[in-house]
N, C-alpha and C positions, 0 to 999 in steps of 0.2 A: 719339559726339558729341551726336545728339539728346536719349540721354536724360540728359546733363550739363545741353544747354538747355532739358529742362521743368522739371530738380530748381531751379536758378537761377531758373526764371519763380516757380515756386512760395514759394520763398526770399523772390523779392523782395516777392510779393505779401504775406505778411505781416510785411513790416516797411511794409509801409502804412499813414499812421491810419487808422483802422476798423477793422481786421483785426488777428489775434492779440496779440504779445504787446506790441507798440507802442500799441494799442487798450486793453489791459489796464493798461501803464503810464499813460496818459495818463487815466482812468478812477481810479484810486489817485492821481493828481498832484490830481486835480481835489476829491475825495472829504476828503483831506486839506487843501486849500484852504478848501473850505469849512466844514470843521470848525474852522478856528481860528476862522474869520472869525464862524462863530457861536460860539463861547465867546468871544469880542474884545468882540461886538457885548451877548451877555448881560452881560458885566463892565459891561461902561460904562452899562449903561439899570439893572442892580443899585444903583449908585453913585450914580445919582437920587435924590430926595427923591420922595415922591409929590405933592409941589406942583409936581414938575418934568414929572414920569410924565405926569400930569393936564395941564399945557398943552399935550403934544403930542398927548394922547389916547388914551391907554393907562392901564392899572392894573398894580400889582404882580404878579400872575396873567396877564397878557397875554405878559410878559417869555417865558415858557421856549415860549410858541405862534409867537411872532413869530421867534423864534431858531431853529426846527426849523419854520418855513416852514408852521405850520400853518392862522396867523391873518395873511391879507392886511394888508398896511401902508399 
């Protein structure tokens, strides 16, 4: 019986978030989230004019820094 109850503690531990493969999914949920969210967000600032680009403060070169989080907003 005991070691039925440390294989189950173990078990249960990684299906915890943070730990293995619930960690790993959730990590790929999120990865993919934000990958749309930056191809969404490049589509629509693309689709700008640069007289548009320019009232919010950005250039046409800004677009793929700002999308992949490289250039603060």
């Amino acid at each position: 019986m005991a070691a039925h109850a440390i294989s189950n503690d173990a078990f249960d531990r990684r299906l915890k978030p943070g730990h293995g493969v619930c960690a790993a999914a959730t990590r790929i949920v999120a990865w993919v989230k934000a990958s749309s969210d930056a191809k969404r967000t490049r589509t629509q600032l693309e689709q700008l004019t640069d007289r548009q680009l320019d009232d919010i403060g950005i250039c046409r070169g800004d677009i793929r820094l700002i999308c992949t989080r490289r250039l603060p907003v």
